[in-house]
C-alpha positions as CSV (number, residue, x, y, z in Angstrom):
1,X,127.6,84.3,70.0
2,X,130.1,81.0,69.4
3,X,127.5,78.7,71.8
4,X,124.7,79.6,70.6
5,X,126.0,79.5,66.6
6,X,127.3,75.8,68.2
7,X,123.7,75.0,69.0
8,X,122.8,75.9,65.9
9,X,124.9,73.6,64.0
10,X,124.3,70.9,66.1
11,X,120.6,71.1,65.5
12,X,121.0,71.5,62.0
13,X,123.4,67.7,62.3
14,X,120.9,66.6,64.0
15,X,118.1,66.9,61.1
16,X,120.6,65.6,58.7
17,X,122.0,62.5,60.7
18,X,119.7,62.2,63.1
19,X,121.5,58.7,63.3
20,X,124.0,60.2,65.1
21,X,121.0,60.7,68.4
22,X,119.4,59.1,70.1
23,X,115.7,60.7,70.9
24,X,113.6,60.2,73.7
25,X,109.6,60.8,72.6
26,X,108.7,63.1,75.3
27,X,105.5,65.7,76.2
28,X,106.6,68.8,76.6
29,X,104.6,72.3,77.4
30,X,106.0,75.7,77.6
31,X,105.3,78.1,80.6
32,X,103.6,80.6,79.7
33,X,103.0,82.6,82.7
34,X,104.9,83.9,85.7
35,X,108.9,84.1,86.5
36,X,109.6,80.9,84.4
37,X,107.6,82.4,81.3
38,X,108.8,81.0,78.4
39,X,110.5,77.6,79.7
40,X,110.3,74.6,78.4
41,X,109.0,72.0,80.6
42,X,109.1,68.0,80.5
43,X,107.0,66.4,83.6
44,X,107.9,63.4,84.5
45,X,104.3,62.3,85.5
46,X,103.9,63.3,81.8
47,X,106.8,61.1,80.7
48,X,104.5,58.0,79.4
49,X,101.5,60.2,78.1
50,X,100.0,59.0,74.7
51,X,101.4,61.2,71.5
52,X,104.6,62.8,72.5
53,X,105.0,65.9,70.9
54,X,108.3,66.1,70.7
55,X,111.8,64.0,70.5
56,X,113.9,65.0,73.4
57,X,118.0,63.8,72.2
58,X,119.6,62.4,75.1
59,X,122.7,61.0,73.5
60,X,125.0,62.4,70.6
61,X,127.9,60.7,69.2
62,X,129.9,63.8,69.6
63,X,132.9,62.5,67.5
64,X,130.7,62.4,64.8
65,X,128.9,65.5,64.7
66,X,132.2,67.3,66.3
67,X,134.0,65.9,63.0
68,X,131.5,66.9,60.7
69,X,130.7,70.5,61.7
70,X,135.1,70.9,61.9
71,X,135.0,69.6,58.2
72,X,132.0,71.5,57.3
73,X,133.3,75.1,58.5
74,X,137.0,74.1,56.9
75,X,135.1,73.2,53.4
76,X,133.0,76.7,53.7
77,X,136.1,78.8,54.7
78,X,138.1,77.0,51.5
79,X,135.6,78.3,49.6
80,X,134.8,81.7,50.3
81,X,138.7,82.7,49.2
């Protein structure tokens, strides 16, 4: 439960700062069919196509997003007493 509520609050840095990433423009598709049903999929033959669909983050400051989920969950847990 704690990793995948740590994803969550990463994502949700990331559409506040998204300063704090660096994307990668990127087509992706999603399997759809067979053991890997429901995987995402990047290509690399696909890696230049025309209109990405998506922005892949390959690099976080993690000081910055580690600092501000910490201060974020302190301030919330302040508040609920």
């Amino acid at each position: 439960m704690i990793n995948i509520l740590h994803i969550y609050m990463v994502v949700v840095c990331a559409a506040i700062h998204p300063e704090w990433f660096t994307f990668l423009p990127m087509h992706l598709t999603c399997e759809t069919e067979g053991p890997s049903r429901g995987r995402t999929i990047g290509r690399l033959e696909d890696l230049r196509k025309e209109k990405p669909n998506v922005k892949v983050a390959i690099d976080i400051e993690a000081d910055k997003v580690s600092h501000d989920i910490c201060s974020s969950l302190e301030n919330w847990f302040k508040e609920s007493k």
